[in-house]
N, C-alpha and C positions, 0 to 999 in steps of 0.2 A: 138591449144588445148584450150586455157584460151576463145578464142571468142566460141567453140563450146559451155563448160561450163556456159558462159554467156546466149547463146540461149537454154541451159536445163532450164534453171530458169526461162523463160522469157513463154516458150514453155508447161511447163510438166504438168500444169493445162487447158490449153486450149484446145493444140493438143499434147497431151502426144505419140503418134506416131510420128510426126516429132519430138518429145522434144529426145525420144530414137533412132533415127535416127544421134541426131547430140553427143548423148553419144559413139555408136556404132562407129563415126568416132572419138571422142576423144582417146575409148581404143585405137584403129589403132595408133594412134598416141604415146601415153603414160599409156600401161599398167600396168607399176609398182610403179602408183603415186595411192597411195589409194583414194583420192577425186575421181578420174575417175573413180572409181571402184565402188563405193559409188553412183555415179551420175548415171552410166551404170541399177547400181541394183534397186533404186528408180525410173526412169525412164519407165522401166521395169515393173514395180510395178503397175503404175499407166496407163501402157499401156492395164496391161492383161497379159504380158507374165511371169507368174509367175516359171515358172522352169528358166531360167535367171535371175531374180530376185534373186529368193533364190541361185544361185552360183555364182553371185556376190556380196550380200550381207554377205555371207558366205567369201567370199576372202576378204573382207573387215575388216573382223573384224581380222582375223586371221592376216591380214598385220598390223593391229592398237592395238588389245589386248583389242578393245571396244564393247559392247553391246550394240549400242544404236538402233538399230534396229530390237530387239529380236520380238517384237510385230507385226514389218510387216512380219518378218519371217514366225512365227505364221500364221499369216493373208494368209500367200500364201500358207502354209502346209494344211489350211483347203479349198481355195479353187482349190488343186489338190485334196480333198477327201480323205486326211490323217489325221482327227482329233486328232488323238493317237499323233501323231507327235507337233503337237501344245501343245496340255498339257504336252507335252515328254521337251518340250521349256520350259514351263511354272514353269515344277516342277525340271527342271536344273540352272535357271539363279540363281545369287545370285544376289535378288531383295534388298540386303542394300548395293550393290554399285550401284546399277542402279537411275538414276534418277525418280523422283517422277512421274514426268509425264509419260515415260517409262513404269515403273513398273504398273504402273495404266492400260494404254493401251494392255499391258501383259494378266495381271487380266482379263479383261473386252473379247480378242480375245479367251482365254482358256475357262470362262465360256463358249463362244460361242458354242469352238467346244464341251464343254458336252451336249449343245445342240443339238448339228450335232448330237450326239450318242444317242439322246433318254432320254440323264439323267437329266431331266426338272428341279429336286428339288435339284438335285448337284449343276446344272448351279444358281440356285437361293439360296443359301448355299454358294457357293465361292465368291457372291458380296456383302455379308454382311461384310464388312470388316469398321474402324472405318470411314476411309475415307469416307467414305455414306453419311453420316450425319455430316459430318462438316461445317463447318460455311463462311469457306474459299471461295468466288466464283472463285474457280479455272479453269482453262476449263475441268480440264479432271473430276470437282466435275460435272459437267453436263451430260457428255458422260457416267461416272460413273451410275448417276443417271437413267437415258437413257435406258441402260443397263439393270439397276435391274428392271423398270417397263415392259420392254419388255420380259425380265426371267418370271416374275411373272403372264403376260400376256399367254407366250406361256403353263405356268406351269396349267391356271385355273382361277388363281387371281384374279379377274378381277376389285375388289373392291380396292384391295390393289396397284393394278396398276396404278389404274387409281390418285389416292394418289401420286406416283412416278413421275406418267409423270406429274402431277402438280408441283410439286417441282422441277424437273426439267426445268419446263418452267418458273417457277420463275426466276430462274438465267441465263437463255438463252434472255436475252432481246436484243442480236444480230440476233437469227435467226439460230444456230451452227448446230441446230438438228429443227426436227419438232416434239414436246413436244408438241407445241401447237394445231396443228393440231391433233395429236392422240387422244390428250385431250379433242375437240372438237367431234371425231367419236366415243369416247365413251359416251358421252353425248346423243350421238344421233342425233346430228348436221350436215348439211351436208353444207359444201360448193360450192355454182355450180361453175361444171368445165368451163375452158374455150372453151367447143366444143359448146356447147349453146349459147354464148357469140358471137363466131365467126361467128355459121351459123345469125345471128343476124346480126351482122356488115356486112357479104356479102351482106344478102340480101338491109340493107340499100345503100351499095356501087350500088348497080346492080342497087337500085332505081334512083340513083343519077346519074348515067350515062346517064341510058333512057332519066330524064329530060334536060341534056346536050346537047344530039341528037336532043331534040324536039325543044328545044329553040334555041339554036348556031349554028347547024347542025354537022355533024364527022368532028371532026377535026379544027371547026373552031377557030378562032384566039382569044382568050379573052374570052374564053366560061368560065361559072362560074357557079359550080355545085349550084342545088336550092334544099331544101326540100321538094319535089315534095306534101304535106300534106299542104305546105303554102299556093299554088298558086290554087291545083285542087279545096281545100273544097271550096275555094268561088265562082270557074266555077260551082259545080256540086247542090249548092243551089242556083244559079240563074237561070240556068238550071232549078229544080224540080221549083220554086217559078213561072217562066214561063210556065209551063207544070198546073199548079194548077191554074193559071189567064185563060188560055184555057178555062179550063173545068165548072170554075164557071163562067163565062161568063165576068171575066177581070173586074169588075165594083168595084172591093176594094180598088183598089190602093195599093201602091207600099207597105203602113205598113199591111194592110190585107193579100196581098201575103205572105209577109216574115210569119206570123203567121199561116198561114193556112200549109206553107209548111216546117215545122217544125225542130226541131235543125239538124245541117250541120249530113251528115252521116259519116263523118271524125273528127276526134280529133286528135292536135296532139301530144300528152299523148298516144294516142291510135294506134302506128305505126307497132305495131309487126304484123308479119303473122301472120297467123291462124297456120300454121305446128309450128310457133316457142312459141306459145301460147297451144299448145296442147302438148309439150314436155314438158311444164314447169308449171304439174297440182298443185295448187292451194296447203301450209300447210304441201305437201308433202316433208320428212323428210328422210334420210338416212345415214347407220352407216359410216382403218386401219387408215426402215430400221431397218432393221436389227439391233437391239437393241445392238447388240455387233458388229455395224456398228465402234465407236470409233478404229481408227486406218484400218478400213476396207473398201475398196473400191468396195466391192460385193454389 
């Protein structure tokens, strides 16, 4: 039971499906140890299966007298489509025995579902709480923060939001949330994805093969891929500088060729395709979790 418990922890962020796989044989084994119950219901959580979730974490507490997982409760109440049930959490815990973090995470999943229901100016009303604005870099002052930009976002704000996710990406100097990216799309900012990037790199790989073929032959032994922009630009202006001595009758010698037959038609600065150069027009700019993500894996 205790090795299953070790492969939860080990599992539950990676492959959260085998992490509940090895919870599922722990209960088998020792269902009236509340850790397993606890481990079963987080597991769970993290898998998707949110109705096991919630009635394990439900036995959990009932076995312990604890609350400390009101928020993922919450969190799974709203994603079965029961908002009511989340705020029904929300406005039952008694948030001055809970711990700070807890209660926070609480806060942040109820606003949510007032969102789920439509009530935009509720949702951004219940995170105005002092915690907001404190000075503390807490984690959950972040998620918090997070939170209230994303309320304020879905409500209109758009001014006032964008104020919030700065503040929160102040204190985010980990990375916890993406503040700063939000913060960047409201700006107007765009960061290119990496599908442009990659058709980019295939095409170079695909270049760098052919030259492998040409030079080593398939397969050969010690072949060693070349930037095929190195070797061609000086074949294809000796080439043209030959083809221009032809036609004026060859009598310039080797410095009047090279001038006559003018800079290389390769650079190699200049490597993109034409299809990966026409995806990625010139200046061109463009503009978005779930802001009461904190404690939420939706």
């Amino acid at each position: 039971m205790a090795r299953h418990l070790v492969a939860i922890g080990q599992l539950i962020d990676e492959d959260p499906t085998e992490a509940l796989a090895h919870a599922l044989a722990a209960r088998r084994l020792a269902a009236r140890i509340a850790a397993v119950r606890e481990a079963v219901g987080l597991a769970a959580y993290h898998a998707g299966e949110w109705q096991t979730a919630v009635a394990e974490l439900r036995t959990y507490h009932r076995m312990t007298g604890l609350q400390s997982h009101l928020a993922v409760l919450a969190d799974c109440e709203r994603a079965l489509g029961r908002p009511e049930r989340a705020i029904d959490l929300f406005r039952g815990a008694d948030r001055e025995k809970l711990d700070r973090a807890v209660a926070v995470e609480l806060l942040i999943v109820a606003a949510g579902a007032r969102g789920d229901l439509g009530q935009k100016d509720a949702a951004v009303a219940m995170l105005q709480v002092p915690e907001l604005t404190g000075d503390a870099p807490e984690p959950w002052t972040i998620r918090l923060r997070y939170a209230y930009a994303d309320a304020l976002l879905a409500g209109g704000r758009r001014e006032e939001a964008r104020e919030w996710f700065s503040r929160a990406a102040e204190l985010d100097v980990e990375g916890a949330t993406d503040a700063a990216e939000r913060l960047l799309e409201l700006d107007g900012v765009m960061i290119e994805g990496d599908d442009a990037d990659e058709g980019d790199d295939a095409d170079e790989v695909e270049d760098e093969v052919e030259v492998e073929d040409f030079t080593a032959g398939p397969g050969a032994p010690g072949a060693v891929s070349v930037r095929p922009d190195t070797e061609l630009v000086d074949e294809d202006s000796l080439d043209g500088a030959d083809a221009e001595s032809e036609r004026d009758g060859a009598n310039d010698g080797p410095d009047g060729a090279r001038a006559e037959s003018g800079p290389p038609t390769s650079e190699a600065g200049d490597s993109d395709p034409p299809d990966a150069k026409a995806q990625r027009p010139a200046g061109e700019s463009g503009d978005a979790v779930d802001g009461d993500q904190a404690g939420s894996r939706r």
